[in-house]
Backbone as CSV, one residue per row, in Angstrom:
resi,resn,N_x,N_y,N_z,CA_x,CA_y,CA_z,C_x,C_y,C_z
1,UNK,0.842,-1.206,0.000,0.000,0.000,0.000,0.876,1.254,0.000
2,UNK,0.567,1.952,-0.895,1.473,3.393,-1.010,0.703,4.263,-0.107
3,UNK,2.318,5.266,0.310,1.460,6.191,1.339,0.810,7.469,0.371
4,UNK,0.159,7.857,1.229,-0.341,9.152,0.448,0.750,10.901,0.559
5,UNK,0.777,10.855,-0.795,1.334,12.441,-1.069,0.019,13.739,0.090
6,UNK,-0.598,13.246,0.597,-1.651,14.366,1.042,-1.205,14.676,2.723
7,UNK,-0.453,13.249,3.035,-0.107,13.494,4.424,1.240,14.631,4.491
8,UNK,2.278,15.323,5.133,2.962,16.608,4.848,4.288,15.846,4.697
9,UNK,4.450,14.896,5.915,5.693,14.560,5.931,5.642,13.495,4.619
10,UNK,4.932,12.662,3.876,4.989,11.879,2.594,5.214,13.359,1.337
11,UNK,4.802,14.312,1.486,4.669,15.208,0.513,6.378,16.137,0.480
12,UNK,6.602,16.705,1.524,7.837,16.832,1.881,8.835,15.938,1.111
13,UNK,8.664,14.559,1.612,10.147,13.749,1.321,9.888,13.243,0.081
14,UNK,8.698,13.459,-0.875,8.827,12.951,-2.137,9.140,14.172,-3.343
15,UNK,8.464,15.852,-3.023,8.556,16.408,-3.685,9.692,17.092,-3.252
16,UNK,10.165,17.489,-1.842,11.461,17.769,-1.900,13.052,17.333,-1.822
17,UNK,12.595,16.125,-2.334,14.179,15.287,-2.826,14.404,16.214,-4.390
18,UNK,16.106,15.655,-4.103,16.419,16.096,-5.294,16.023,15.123,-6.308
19,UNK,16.203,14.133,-6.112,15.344,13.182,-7.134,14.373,13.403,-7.898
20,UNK,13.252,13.894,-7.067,11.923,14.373,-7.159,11.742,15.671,-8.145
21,UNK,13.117,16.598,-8.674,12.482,17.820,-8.911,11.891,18.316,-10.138
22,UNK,12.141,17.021,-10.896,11.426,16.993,-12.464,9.715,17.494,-12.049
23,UNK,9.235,16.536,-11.184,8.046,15.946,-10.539,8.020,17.780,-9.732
24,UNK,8.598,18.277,-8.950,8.161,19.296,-8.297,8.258,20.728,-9.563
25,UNK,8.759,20.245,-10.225,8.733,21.837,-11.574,7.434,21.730,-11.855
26,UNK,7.392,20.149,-12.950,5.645,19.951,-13.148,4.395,20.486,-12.295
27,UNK,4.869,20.557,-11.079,3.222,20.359,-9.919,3.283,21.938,-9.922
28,UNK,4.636,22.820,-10.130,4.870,24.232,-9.765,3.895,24.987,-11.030
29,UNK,4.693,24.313,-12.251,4.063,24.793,-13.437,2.785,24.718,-13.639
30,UNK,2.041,23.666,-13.052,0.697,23.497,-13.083,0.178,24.190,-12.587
31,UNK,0.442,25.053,-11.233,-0.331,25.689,-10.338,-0.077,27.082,-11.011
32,UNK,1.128,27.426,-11.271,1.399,29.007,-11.368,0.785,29.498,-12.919
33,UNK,1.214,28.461,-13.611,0.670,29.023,-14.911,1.260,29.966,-15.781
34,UNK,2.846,30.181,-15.646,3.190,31.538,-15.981,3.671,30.930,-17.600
35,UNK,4.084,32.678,-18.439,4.387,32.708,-19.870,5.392,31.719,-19.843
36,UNK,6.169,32.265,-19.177,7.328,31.482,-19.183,7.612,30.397,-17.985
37,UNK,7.176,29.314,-18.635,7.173,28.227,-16.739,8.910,28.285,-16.688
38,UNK,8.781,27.306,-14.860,9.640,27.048,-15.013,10.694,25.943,-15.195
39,UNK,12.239,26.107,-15.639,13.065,25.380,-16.031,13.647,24.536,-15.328
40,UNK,13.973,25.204,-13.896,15.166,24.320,-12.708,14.692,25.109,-11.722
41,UNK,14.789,24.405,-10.810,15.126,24.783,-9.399,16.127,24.574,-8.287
42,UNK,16.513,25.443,-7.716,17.538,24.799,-6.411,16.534,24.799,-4.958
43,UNK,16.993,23.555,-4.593,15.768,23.356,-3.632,16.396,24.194,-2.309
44,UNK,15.830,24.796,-1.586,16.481,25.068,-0.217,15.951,25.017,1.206
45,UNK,15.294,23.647,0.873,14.744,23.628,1.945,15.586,22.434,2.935
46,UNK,15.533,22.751,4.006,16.151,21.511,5.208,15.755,20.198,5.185
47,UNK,17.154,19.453,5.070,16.330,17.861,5.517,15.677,17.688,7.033
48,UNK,14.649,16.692,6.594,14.004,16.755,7.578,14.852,15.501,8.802
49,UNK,14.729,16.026,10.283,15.330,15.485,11.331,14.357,14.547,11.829
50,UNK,14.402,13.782,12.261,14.104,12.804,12.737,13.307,12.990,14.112
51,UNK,14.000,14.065,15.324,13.262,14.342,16.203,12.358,15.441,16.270
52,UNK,11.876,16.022,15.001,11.127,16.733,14.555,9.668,16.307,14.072
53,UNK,9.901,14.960,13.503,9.207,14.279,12.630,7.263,14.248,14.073
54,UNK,7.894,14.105,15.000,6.218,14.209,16.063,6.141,15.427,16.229
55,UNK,7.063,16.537,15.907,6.577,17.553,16.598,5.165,18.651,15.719
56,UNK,4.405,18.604,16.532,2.498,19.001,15.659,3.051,20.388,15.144
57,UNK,4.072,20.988,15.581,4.491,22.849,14.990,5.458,22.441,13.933
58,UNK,5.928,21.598,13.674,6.908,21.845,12.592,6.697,21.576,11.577
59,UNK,7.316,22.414,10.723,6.283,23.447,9.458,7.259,22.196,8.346
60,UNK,6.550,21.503,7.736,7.295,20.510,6.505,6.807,21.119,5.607
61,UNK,7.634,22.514,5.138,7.199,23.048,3.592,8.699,22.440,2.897
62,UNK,8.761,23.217,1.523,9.322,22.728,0.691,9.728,24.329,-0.017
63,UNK,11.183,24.690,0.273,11.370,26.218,-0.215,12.458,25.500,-1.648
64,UNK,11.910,26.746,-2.716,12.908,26.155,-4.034,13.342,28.302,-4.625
65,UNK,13.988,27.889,-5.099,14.497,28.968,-6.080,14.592,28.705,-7.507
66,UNK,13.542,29.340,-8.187,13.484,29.100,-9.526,14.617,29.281,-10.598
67,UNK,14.984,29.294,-11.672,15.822,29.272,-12.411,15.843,31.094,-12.611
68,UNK,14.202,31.507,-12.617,14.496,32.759,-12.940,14.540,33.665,-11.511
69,UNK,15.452,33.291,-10.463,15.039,33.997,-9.395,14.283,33.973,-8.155
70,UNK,13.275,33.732,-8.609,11.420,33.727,-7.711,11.832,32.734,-6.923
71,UNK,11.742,33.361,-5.624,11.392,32.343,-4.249,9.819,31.610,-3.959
72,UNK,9.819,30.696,-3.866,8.905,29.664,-3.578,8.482,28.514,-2.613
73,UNK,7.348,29.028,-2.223,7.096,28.002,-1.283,6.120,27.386,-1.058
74,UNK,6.450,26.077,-0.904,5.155,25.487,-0.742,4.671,24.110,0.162
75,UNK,3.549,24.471,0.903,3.064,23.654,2.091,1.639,22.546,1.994
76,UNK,1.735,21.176,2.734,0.359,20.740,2.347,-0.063,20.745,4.142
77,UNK,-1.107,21.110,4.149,-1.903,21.000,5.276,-2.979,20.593,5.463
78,UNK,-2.693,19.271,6.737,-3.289,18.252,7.043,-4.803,18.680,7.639
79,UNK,-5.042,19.799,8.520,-5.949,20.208,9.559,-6.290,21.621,9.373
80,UNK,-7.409,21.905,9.579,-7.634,23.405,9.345,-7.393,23.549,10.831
81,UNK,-6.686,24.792,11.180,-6.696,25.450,12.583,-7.061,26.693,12.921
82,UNK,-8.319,27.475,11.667,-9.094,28.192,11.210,-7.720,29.707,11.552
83,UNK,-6.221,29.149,11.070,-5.785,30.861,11.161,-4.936,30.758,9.726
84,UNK,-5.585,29.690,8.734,-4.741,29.741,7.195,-4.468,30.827,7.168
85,UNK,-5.154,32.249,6.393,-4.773,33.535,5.819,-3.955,33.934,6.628
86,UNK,-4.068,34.197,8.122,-2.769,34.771,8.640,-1.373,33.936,9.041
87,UNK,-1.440,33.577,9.119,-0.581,32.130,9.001,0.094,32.136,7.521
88,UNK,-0.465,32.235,6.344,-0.097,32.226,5.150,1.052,33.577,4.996
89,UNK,-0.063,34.824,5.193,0.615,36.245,5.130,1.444,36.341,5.885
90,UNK,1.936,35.961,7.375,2.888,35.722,8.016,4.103,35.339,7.386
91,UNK,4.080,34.393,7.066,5.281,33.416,6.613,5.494,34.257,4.769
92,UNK,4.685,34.508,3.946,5.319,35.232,2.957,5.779,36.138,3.221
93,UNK,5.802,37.292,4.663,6.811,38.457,4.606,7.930,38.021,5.484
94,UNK,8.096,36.550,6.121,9.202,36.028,6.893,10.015,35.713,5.325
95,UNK,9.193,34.955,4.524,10.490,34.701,3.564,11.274,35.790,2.498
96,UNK,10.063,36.631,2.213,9.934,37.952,1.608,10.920,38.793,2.383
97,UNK,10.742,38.905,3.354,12.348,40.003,4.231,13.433,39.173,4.509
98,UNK,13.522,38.089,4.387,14.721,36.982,4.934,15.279,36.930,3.712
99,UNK,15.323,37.670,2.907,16.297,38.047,1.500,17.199,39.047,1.619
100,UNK,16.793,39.855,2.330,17.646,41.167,2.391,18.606,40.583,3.633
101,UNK,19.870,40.683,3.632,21.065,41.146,4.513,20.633,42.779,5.126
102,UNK,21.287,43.454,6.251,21.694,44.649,6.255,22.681,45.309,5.090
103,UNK,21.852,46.145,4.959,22.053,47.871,4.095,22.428,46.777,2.767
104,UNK,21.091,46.258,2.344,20.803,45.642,0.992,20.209,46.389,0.220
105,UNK,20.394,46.393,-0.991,19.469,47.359,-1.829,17.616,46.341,-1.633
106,UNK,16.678,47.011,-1.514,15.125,46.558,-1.832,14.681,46.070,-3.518
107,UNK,16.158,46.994,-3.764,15.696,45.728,-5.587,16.470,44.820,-5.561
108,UNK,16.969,43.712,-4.286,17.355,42.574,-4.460,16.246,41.786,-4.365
109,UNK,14.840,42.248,-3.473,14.077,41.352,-3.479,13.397,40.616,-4.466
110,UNK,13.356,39.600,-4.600,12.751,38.600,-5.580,11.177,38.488,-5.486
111,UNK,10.518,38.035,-6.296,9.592,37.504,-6.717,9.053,36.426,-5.550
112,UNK,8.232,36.680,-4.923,7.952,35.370,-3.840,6.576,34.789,-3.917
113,UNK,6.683,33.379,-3.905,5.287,32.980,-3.753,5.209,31.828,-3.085
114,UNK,3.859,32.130,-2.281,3.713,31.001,-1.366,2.275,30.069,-1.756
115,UNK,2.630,28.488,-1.944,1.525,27.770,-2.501,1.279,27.191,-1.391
116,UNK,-0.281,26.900,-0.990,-0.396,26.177,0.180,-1.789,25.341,-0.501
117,UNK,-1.532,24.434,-0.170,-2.114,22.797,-0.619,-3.058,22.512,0.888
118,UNK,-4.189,22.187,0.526,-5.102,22.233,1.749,-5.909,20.868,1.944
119,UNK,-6.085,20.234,2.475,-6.507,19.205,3.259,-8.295,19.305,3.444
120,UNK,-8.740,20.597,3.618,-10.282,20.841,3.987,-10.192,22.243,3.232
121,UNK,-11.375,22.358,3.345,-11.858,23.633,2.742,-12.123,25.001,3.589
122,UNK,-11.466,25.835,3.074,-10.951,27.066,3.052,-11.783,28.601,3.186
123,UNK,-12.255,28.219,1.405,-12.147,29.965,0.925,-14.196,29.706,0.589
124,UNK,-14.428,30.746,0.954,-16.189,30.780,0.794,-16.644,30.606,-0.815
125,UNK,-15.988,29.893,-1.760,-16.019,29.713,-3.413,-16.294,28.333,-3.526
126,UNK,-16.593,28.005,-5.051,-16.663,26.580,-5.446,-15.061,26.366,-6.035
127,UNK,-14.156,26.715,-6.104,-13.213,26.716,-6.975,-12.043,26.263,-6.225
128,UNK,-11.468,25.160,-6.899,-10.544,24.495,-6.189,-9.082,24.986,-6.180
129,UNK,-8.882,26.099,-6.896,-7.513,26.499,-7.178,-8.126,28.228,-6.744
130,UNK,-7.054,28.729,-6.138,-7.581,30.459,-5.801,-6.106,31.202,-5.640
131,UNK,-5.786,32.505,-6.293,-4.482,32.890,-6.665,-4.927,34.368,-6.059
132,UNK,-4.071,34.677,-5.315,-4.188,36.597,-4.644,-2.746,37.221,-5.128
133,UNK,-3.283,38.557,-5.507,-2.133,39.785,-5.950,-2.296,40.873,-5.320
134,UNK,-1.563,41.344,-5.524,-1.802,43.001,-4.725,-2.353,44.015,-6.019
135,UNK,-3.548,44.076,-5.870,-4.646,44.841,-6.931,-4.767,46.009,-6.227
136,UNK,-5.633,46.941,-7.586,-6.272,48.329,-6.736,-7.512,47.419,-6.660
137,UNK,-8.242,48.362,-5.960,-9.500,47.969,-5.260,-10.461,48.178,-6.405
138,UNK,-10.770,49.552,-6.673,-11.011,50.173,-7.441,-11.211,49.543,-8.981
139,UNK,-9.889,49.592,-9.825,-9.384,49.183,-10.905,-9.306,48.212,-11.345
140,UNK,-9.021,47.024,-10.306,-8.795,46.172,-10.251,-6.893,46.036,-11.244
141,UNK,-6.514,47.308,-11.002,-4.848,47.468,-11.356,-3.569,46.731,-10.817
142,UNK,-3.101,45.815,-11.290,-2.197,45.150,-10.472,-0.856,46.004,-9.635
143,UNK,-0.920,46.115,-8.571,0.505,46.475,-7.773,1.286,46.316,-8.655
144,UNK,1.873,45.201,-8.117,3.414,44.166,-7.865,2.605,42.794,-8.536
145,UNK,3.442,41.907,-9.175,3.572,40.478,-8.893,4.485,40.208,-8.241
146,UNK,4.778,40.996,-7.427,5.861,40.136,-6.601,5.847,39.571,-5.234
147,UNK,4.510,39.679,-5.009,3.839,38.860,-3.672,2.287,37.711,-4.641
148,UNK,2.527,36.770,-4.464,1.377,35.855,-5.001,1.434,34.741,-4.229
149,UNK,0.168,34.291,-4.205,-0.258,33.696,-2.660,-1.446,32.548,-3.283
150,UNK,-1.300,31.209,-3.593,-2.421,30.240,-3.761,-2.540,29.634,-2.549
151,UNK,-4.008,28.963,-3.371,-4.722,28.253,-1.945,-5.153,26.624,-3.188
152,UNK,-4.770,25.906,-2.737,-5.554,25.346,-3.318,-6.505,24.184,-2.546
153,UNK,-7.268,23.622,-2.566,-8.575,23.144,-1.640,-8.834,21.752,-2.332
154,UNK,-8.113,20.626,-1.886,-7.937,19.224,-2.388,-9.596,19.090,-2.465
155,UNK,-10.148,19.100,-1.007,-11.768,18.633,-1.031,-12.401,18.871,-2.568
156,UNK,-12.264,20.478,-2.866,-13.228,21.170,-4.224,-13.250,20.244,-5.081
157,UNK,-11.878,19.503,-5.660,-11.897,19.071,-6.733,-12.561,17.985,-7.297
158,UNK,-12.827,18.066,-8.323,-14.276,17.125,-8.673,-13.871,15.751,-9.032
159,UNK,-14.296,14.810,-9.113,-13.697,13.322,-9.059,-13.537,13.087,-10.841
160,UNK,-12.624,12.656,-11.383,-12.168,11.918,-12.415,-12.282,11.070,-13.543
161,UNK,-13.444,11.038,-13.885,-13.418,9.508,-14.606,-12.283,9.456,-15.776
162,UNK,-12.295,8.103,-16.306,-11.139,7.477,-16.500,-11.534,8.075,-18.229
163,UNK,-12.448,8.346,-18.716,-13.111,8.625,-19.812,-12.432,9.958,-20.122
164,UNK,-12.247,10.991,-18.912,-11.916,12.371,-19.026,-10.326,12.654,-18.948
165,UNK,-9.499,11.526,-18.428,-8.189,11.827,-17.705,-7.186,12.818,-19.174
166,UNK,-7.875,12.177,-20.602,-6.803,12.964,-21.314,-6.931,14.443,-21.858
167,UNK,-7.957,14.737,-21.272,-8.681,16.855,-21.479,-8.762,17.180,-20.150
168,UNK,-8.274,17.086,-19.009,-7.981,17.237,-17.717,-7.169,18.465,-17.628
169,UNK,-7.358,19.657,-16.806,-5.967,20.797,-15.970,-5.114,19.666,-15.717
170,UNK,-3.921,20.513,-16.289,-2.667,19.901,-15.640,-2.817,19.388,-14.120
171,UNK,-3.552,20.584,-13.631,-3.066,21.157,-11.968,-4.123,19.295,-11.681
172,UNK,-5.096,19.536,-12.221,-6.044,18.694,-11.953,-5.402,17.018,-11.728
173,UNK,-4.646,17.042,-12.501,-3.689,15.302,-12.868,-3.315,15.269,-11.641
174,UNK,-2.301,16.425,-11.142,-1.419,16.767,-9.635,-2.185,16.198,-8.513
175,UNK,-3.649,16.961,-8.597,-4.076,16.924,-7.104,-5.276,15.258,-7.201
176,UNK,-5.288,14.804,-8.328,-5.417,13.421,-7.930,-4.543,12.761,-7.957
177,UNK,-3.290,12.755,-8.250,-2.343,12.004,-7.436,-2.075,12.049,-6.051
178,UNK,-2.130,13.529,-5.375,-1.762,14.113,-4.354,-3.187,12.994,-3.703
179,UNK,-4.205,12.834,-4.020,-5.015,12.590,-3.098,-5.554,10.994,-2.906
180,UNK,-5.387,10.439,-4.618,-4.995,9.050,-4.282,-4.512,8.225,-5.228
181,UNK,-3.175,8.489,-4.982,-1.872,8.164,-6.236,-2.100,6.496,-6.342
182,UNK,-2.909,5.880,-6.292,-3.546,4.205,-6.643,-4.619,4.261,-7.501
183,UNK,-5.231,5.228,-7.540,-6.453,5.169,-8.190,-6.514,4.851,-10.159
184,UNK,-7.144,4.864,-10.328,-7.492,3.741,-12.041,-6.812,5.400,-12.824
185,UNK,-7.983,6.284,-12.307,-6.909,7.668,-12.871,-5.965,8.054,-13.180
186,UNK,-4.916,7.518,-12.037,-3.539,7.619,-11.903,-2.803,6.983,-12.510
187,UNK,-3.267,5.098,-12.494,-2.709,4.417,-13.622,-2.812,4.824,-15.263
188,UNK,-3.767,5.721,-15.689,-3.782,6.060,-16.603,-2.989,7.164,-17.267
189,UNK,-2.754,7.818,-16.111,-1.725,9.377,-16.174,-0.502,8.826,-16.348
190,UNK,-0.093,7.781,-15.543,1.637,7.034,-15.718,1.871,6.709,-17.384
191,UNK,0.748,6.392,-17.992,1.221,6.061,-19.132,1.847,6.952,-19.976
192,UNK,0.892,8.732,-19.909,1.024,9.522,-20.531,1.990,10.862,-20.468
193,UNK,2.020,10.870,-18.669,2.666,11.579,-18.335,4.154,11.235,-17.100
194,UNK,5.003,11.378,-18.023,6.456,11.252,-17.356,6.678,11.842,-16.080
195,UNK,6.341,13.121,-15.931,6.181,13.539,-14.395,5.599,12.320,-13.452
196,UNK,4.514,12.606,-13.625,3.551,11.877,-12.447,3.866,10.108,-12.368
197,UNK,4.723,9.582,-13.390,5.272,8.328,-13.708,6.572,8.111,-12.782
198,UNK,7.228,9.386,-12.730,8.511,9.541,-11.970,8.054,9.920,-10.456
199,UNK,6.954,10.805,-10.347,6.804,10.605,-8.847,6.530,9.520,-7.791
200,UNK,5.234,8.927,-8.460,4.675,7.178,-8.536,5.649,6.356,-8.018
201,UNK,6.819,6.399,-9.100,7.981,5.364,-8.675,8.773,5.730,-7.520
202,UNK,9.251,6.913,-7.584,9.563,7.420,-6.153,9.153,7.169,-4.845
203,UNK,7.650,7.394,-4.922,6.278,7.053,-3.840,6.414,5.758,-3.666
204,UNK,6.647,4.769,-5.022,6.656,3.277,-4.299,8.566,3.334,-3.266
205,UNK,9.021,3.637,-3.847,10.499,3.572,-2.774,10.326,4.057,-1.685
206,UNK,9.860,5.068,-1.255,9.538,5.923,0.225,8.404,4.565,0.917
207,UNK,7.550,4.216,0.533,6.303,3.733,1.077,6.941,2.429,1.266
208,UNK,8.336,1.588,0.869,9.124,0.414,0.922,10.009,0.525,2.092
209,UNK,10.540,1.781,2.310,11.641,1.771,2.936,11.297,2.022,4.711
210,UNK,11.757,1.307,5.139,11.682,0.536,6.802,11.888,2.052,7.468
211,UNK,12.878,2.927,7.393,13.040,4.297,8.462,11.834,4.755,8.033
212,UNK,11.337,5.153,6.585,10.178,6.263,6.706,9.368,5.603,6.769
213,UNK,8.983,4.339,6.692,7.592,3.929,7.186,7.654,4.360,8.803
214,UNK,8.750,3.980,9.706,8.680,4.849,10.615,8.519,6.064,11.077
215,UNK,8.904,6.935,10.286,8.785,7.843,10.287,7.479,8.901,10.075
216,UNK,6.972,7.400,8.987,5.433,8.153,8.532,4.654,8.196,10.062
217,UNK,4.682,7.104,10.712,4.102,6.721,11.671,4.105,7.234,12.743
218,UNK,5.107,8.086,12.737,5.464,9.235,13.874,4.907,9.817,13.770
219,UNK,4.768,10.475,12.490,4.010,12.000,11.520,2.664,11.506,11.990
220,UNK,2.177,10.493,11.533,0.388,10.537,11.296,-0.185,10.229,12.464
221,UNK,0.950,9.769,13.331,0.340,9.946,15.068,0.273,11.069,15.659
222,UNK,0.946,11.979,15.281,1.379,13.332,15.715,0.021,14.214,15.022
223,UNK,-0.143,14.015,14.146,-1.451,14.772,13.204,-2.939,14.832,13.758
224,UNK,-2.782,12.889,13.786,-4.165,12.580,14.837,-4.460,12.721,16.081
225,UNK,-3.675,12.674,16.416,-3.642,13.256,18.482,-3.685,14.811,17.928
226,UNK,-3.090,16.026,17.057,-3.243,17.112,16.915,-5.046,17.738,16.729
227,UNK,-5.021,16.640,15.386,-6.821,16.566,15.110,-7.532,16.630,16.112
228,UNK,-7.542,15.405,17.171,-8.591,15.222,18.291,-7.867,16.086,19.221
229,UNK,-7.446,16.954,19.502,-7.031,17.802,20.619,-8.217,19.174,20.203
230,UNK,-7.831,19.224,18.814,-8.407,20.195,18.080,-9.611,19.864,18.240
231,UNK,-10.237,18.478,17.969,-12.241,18.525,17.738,-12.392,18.494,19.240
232,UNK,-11.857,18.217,20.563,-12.011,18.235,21.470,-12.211,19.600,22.602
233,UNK,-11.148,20.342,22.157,-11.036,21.944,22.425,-12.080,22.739,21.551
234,UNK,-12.804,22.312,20.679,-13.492,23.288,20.196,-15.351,22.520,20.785
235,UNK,-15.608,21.625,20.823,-16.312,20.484,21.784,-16.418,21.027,22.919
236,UNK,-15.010,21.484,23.802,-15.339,21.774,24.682,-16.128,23.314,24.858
237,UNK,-15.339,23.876,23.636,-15.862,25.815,23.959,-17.341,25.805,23.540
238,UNK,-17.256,24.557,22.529,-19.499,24.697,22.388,-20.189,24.690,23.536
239,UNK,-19.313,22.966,23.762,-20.400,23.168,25.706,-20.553,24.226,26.493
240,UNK,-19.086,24.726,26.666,-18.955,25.831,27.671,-19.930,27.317,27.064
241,UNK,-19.957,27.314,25.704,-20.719,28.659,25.314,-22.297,28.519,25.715
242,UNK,-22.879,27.121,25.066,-23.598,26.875,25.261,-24.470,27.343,26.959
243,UNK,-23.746,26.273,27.948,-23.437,26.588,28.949,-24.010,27.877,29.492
244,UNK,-23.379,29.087,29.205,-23.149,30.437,29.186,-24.165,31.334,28.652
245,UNK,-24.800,30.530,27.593,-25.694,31.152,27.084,-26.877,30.860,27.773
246,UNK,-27.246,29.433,28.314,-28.500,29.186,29.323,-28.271,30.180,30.505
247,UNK,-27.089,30.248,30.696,-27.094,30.869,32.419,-27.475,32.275,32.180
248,UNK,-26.563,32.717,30.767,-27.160,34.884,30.458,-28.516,34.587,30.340
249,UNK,-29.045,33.671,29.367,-30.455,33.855,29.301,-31.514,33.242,30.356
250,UNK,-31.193,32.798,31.513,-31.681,32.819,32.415,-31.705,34.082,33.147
251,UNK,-30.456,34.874,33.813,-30.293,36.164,33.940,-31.127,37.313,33.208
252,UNK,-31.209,36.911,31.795,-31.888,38.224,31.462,-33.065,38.143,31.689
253,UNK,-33.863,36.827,31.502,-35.082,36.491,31.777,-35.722,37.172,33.045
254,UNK,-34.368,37.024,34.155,-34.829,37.386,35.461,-34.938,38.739,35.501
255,UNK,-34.017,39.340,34.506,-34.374,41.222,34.730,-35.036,41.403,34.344
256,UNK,-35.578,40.736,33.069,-37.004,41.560,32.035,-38.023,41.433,32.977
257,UNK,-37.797,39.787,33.937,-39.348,39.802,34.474,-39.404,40.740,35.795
258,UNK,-38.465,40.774,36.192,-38.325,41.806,37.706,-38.897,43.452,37.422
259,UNK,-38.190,43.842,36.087,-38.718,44.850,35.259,-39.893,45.300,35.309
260,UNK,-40.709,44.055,34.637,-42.447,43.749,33.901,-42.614,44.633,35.090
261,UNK,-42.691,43.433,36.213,-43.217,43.467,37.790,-43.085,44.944,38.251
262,UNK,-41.733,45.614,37.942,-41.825,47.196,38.568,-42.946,48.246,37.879
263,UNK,-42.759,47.976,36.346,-43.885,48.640,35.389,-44.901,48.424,36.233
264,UNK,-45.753,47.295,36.305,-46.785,46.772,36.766,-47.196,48.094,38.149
265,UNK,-46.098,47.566,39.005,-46.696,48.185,40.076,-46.093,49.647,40.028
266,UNK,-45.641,50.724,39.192,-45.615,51.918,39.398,-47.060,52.091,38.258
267,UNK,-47.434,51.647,37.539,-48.539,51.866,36.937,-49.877,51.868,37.679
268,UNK,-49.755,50.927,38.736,-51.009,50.927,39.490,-50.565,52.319,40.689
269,UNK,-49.778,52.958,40.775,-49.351,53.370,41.910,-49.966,55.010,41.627
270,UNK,-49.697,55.227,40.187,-49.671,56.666,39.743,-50.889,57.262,40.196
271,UNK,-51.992,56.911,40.377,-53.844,57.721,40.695,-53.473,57.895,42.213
272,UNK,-52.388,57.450,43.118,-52.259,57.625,44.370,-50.798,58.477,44.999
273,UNK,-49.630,58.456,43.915,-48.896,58.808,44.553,-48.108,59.499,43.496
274,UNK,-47.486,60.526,43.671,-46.382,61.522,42.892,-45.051,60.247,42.151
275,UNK,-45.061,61.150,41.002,-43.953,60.176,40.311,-42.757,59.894,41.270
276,UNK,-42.200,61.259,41.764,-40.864,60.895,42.653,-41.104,59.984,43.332
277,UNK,-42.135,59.942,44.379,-42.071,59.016,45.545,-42.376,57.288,44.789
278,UNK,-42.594,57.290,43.429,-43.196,55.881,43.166,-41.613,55.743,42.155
279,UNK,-40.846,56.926,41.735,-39.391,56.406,41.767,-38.825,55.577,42.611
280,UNK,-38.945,56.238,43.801,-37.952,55.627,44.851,-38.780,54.617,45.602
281,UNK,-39.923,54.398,45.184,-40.454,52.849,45.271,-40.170,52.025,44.646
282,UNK,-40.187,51.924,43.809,-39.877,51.080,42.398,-38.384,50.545,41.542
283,UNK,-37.848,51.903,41.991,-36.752,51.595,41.609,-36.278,52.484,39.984
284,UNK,-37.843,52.835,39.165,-37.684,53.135,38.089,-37.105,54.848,37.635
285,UNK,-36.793,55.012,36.701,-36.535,56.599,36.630,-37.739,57.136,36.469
286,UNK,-37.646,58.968,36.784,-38.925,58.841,36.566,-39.545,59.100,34.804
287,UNK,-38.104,59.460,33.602,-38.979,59.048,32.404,-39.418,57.717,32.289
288,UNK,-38.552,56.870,32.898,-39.111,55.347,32.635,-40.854,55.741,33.074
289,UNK,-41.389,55.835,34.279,-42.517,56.408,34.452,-43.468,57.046,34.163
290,UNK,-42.837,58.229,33.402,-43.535,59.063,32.338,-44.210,58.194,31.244
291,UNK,-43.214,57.473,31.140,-43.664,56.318,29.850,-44.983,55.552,29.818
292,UNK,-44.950,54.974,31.010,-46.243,54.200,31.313,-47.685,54.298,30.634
């Protein structure tokens, strides 16, 4: 049984080997779409450590430098922890300023983009691929391309038949492999396409080899204890709101009716007694009184 490209640490060690980078240009080119794709990359991202591999914070992206420059990055994520967008924008101006040295010129900065590969769904659209620029509002005038930011949303994408695989998005071939590189689909893509043929084979060596099956096993224990911490903590804040909300709306219940009750009796009070003195009976002001 092959592991899946969808889990971070399987996605990590297949697309960021050097082995792999035929296979990681393809998945780049698919997503970005540009005039000119790209040619090579130098990968620069860290091998991954071993006593890292449980830890639920450590970030298994995949940083490359394109042939033409452009910094790149890109992450798959297992769990929504409902702070994607800032979390995203975060980390593109960590990599975005982690270019400059002191007293660098600002036209060294490169081209940066951050791809993030998603596990659940995201963005309030039907659309499984979603690309942000720095636009006018207005105009809809582009800034810069030099901040670009995808999302893409594994769930959206629509299922495959084997009838359709050869008029398919590129991007589209990618993210059914990414989601289940066994499927009849996939066998059909190996025939045609050399990328996804070279990743496949790769995927069967990782999913063979005795350390990263360990390793996977670290990862996907670490994910699932992360998951249920997560459906558990948010489980708990329903109860507790919940909770909170019987007890205010018991409370308010008790003022509206304590309220009624004062209306009531400064209304019967007025044919006998001066507003002030049925103030300071009652409790009410005396426009509240006036009101009556």
């Amino acid at each position: 049984m092959l592991m899946k490209p969808s889990m971070d640490f399987v996605f990590k060690r297949l697309f960021g080997a050097e082995e792999s980078k035929d296979s990681l240009i393809s998945l780049l080119n698919a997503i970005i779409k540009s005039d000119s794709p790209i040619k090579d990359i130098e990968l620069k991202s860290p091998d991954l450590e071993k006593q890292h591999i449980g830890d639920k914070f450590c970030r298994l992206d995949i940083k490359a430098k394109t042939d033409k420059g452009e910094i790149i990055n890109v992450e798959i994520q297992v769990r929504d922890e409902y702070n994607m967008v800032q979390r995203t924008l975060y980390y593109w101006s960590k990599i975005y300023s982690d270019q400059l040295g002191a007293s660098e010129n600002y036209k060294n900065l490169a081209r940066t983009v951050c791809i993030n590969i998603l596990n659940f769904k995201l963005l309030d659209n039907d659309r499984y691929h979603n690309t942000y620029r720095l636009k006018e509002v207005t105009t809809n005038e582009e800034l810069t391309d030099i901040e670009e930011i995808h999302f893409i949303e594994l769930p959206k994408s629509k299922e495959i038949k084997s009838e359709e695989v050869n008029n398919i998005d590129s991007l589209l071939k990618w993210i059914e492999f990414i989601k289940e590189p066994e499927s009849e689909t996939v066998r059909i893509l190996e025939l045609t396409d050399e990328s996804i043929r070279k990743a496949k084979t790769q995927l069967y060596k990782l999913s063979l080899d005795k350390k990263t099956i360990e390793q996977y096993r670290i990862r996907e224990k670490a994910m699932y204890d992360e998951i249920s911490a997560l459906e558990n903590s948010r489980e708990k804040g329903l109860q507790e709101g919940v909770k909170i909300g019987k007890e205010e709306g018991l409370k308010e219940g008790e003022v509206r009716g304590e309220l009624k009750a004062k209306k009531k009796l400064a209304k019967s009070l007025l044919d006998v007694l001066d507003i002030e003195t049925i103030s300071k009976k009652t409790g009410l002001s005396i426009e509240e009184i006036k009101r009556l």
